[in-house]
N, C-alpha and C positions, 0 to 999 in steps of 0.2 A: 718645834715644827720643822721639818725636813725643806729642806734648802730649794727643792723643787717645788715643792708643795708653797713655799716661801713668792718665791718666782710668777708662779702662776697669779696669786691675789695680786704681786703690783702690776702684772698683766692686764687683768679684771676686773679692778674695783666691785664689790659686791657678789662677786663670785666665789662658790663656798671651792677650794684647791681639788685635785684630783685626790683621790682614797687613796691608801698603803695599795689595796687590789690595783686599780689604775696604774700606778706609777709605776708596777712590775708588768702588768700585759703589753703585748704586742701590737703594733695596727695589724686588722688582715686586710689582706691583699684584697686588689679591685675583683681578679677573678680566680675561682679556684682552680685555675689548671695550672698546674706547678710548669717552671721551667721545662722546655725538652719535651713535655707530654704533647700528644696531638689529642684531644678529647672530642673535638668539633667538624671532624674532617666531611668533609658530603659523601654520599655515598649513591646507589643506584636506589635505595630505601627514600622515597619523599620526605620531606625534613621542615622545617620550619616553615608549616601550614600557617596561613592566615587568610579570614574573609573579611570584605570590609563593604561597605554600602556603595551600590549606584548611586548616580545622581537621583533617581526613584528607587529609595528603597525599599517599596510594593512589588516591584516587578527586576529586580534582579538585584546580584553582588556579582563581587568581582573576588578570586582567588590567587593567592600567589605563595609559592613553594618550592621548595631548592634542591638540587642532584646532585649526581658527582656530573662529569663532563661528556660521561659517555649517553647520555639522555638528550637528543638532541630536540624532538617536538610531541611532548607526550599529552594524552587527553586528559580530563575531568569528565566524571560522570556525574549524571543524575537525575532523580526517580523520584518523584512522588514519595514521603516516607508512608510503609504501611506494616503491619503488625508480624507477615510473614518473613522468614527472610530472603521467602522469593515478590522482590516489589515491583517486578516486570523487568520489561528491558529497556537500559537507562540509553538517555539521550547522552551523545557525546562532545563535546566543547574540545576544540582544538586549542591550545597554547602555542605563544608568543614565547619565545627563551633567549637570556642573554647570557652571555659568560661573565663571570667575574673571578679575578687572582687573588688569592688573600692568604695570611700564615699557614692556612690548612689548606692549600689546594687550590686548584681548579676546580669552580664550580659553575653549572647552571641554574639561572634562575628562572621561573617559568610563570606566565600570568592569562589566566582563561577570566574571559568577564559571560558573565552566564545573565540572558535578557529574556523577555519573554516570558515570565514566569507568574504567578498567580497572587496576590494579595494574600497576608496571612495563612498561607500555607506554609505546613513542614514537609522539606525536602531533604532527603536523602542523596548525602555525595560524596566523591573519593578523587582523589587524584594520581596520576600514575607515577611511576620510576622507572630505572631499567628491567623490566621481566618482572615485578612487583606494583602493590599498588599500597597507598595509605590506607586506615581505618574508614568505615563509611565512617561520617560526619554528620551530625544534622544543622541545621539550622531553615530558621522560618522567617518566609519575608513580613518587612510590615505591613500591620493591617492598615486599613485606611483610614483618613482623620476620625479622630473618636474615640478611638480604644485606648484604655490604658495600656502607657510604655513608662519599663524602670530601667534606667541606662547608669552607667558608673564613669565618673572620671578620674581620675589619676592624675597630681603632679609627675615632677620629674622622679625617676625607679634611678637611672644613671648609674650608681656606683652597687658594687656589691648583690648585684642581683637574686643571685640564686641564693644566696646566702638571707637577705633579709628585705626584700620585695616578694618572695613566692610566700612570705605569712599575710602579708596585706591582700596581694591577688586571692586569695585561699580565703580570707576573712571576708572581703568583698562579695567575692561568689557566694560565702554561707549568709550573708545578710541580704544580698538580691539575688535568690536563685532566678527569677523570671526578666533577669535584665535580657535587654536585647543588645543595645550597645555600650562600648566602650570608651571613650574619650581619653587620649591621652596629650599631655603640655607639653610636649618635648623633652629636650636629654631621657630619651629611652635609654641610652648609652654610653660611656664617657669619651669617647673614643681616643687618637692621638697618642696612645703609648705604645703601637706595637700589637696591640691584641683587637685591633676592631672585630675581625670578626669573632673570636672568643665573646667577649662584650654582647655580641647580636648573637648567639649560641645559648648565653646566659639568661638573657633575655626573654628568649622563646622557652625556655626550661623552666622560666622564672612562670612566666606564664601559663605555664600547662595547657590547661583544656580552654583556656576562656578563648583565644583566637581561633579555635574554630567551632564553637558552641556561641558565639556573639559577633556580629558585626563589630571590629575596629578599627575608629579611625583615631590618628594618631598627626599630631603639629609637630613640624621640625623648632628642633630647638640649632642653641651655638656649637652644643656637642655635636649633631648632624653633620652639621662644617669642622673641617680643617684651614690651617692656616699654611697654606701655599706661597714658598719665598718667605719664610718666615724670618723676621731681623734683616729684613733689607729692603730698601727704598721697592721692591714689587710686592712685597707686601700683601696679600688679597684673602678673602674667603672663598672658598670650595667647597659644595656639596662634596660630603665623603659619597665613595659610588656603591655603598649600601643602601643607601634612602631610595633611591628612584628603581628599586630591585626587589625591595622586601618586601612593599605593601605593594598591595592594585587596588589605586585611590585614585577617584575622577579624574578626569584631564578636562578639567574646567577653570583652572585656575587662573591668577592676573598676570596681565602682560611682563614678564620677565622672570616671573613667580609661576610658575607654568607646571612645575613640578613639584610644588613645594605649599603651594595654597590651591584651594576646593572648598566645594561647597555639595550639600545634600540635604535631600530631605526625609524624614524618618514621621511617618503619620503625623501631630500635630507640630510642629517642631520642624526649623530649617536651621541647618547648621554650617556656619561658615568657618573654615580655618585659613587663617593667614597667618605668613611666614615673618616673623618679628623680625630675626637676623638681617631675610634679607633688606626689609626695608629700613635699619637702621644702619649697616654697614652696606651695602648692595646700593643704595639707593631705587627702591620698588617703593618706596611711601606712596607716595604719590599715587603710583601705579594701583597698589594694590587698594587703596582710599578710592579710586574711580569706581575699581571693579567690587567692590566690596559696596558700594552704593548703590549701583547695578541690584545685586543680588538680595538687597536687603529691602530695596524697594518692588522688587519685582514677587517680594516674601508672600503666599496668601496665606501664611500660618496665624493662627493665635501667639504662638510662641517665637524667638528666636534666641538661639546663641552662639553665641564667638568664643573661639579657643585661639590661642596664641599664645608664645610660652614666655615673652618677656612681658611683666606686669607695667600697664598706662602709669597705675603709682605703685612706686618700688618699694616695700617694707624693709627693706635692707641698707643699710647706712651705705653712703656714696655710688647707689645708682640712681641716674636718673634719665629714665628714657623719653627724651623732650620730642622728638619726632614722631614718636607713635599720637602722644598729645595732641602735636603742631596737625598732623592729616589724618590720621586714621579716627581720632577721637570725637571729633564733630560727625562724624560718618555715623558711629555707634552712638550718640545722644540724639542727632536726630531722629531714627527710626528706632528709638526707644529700646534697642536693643536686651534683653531682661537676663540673662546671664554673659559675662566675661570670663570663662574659666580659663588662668594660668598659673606659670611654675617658674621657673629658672630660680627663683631668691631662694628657695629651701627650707619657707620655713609658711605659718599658717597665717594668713589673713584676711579679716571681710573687710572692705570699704565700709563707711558708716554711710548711710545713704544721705544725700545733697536734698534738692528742693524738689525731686522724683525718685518714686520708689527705685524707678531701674533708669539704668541697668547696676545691677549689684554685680560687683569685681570681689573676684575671690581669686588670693593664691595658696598653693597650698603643694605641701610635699610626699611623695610615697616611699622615697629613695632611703636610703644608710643619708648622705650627705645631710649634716644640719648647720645652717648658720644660724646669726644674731637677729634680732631685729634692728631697727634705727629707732631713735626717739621719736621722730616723726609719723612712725608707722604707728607706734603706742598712744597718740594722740588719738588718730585717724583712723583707726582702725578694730574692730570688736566683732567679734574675739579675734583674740592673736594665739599664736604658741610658736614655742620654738623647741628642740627637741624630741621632738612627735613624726612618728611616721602615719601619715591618713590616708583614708580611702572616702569618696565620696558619692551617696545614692542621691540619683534626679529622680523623682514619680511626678509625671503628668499626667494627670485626669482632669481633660471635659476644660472648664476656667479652673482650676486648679495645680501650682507647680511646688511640691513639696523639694525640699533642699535636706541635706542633712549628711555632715560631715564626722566621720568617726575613725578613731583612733586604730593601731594595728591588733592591738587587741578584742575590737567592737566597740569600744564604750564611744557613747553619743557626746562629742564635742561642739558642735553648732548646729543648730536648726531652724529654717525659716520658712513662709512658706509666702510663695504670690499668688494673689486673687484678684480676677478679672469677673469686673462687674457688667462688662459689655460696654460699659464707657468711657471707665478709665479701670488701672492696675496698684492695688495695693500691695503691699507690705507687711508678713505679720511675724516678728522673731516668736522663734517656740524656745525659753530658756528651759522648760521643764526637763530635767533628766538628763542635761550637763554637768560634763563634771568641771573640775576648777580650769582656770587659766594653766596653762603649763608655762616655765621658763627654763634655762637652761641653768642648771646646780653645776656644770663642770666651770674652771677654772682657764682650760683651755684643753683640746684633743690630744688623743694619745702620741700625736707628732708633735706636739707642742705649740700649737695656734691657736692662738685667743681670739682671733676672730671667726674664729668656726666654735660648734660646740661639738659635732661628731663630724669623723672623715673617714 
């Protein structure tokens, strides 16, 4: 046996060594743009479109999209979608624009919130640049409680985007064409080497068409933050000044958290995000536990759920987020909260459910990045997987919320479904047309860390 190969088992215990293939390839790089290239640069061309839901998402979204610097207050249109491609003359929205500096430039970023607008309707819209404008776009508000909605969430995408998240985003879309939104858990991006915006370039290319053919909205993760004074008694987290630019997500969030947590509502369904970082290093627990109270009591849904990107219980050996427990988690078991969708650990897991069906806690990964699980998790938790990039379809109909988590290729790896009798909410797993548990067969990553199994 080859000395490396040797290496890796006492690394592993149980773990089969990397392959002769393995132990010659390369890691690839977090982004494909080679040294020296500028691939990402803004330009007068609008560029990294995205829509994402009002606080009512019946009656408007909100749009945000990036220039080069010579674009200083450009419009959004939009019409009525209709069959000709004369659809009248479109209303105009004014944008908001800020600058930001980054490896590629000087750029603006720009953000139109569009109100007023019709329930279930499809609208036709564009956004401008210098002397140019984007693709129309379409997208339809929500109908009103009642109608069936298929929405997708996403762990963390973070590393390697373009490269191996744009087959999940792709697979997603082929398995719920008729989603409306998106949900994502934070680390969209890794950031802190150098290449943030490349990273957020990747991203939005990772993503193709779904940010502007779906409402998304999207949870800050740790990779959001940087670490400001880093190795020195100042020490701190920082929003990187990508987040508060990229998306135009409500400005409803909790006190301190203000940019970072929101809430909305999408036909039957009210959806809160809260910002895990800041209330575990920030100190917002608290904060965000009042105002998350607030909005969960004030819910007239059938349905609710919470995104957030560090998991209540961590499937991964040596985390343990005791302050989301200590305040946020009494908040979500009182108001029975029925999904908890998050990411940051990298690998798949359902909570086994307790002495109530919900809320059922799922975390789960879309990214390159794979870690281990803990022993703990393997107890606690079914199904699990590690190694697995997923993607995840929500359908709610009427009392009915189907679940159903599947792998980058489609294949159906968890499914559940809850039903609401009108007086209370069951539970019902669908094992039918799973396939096996996945584990991790590597020995340790192509960098040679045994406690990841891909990096």
């Amino acid at each position: 046996m080859p000395l490396r190969a040797l290496f890796g088992l006492l690394l592993c215990a149980g773990c089969a060594p990397l392959s002769a293939q393995d132990a010659t390839r390369a890691p690839e790089p977090n982004t494909r743009v080679p040294a020296g290239v500028v691939r990402y640069a803004p330009s007068v061309f609008p560029d990294r479109i995205v829509l994402s839901p009002a606080q009512d998402a019946a009656h408007g979204f909100a749009v945000a999209w990036r220039t080069d610097a010579t674009v200083a207050a450009p419009v959004l249109e939009i019409v009525t979608a209709g069959d000709s491609p004369d659809m009248g003359t479109p209303r105009q929205v004014r944008a908001s624009s800020r600058e930001l500096r980054t490896e590629n430039g000087i750029a603006r970023h720009h953000r139109a919130d569009v109100d007023g607008l019709l329930a279930d309707t499809l609208y036709a819209w564009r956004v401008q640049g210098g002397g140019t404008w984007s693709a129309w776009h379409h997208a339809r508000t929500a109908p009103a409680p009642g109608a069936p909605l298929a929405l997708l969430y996403f762990g963390d995408t973070q590393n390697k985007n373009v490269s191996l998240t744009t087959r999940v985003v792709r697979e997603a879309m082929r398995h719920a064409p008729d989603a409306r939104l998106a949900l994502f858990a934070g680390d969209l991006v890794s950031g802190g080497d150098g290449e943030d915006d490349n990273e957020w370039g990747e991203w939005f290319e990772a993503n193709e068409s779904l940010p502007t053919s779906m409402a998304v909205a999207p949870a800050p993760g740790n990779h959001e933050y940087f670490e400001e004074f880093e190795d020195t008694p100042r020490e701190r987290r920082v929003l990187g000044a990508h987040w508060p630019l990229q998306f135009a997500l409500p400005g409803n969030g909790a006190p301190g958290a203000e940019r970072t947590s929101y809430w909305f509502d999408y036909q039957d369904v009210r959806v809160a995000v809260i910002d895990g970082t800041s209330a575990l290093d920030l100190g917002t627990a608290q904060a965000q536990a009042r105002w998350l109270d607030g909005v969960l009591a004030a819910s007239p849904h059938r349905w609710n759920i919470v995104v957030t990107h560090q998991p209540f219980y961590s499937p991964r050996a040596g985390r343990d987020n005791a302050l989301l427990r200590k305040h946020l988690l009494p908040v979500i078991r009182r108001h029975a909260v029925d999904l908890v969708l998050q990411g940051h650990d990298h690998v798949y897991g359902r909570r086994l459910p307790g002495e109530a069906p919900t809320p059922v806690f799922v975390v789960s990964v879309a990214g390159a990045k794979q870690y281990r699980l803990s022993e703990q998790a393997q107890r606690t938790m079914r199904p699990v997987a590690e190694d697995t990039q997923l993607f995840q379809v929500v359908r709610i109909d009427g009392a009915h919320l189907r679940y159903e988590a599947r792998t980058a290729t489609g294949r159906l790896y968890d499914a559940f479904e809850l039903r609401d009798d009108g007086s209370a909410k069951s539970l019902v797993d669908l094992p039918e047309g799973r396939i096996d548990e996945r584990r991790c067969e590597r020995a340790k990553t192509l960098k040679g860390r045994a406690d990841r199994c891909w990096e």
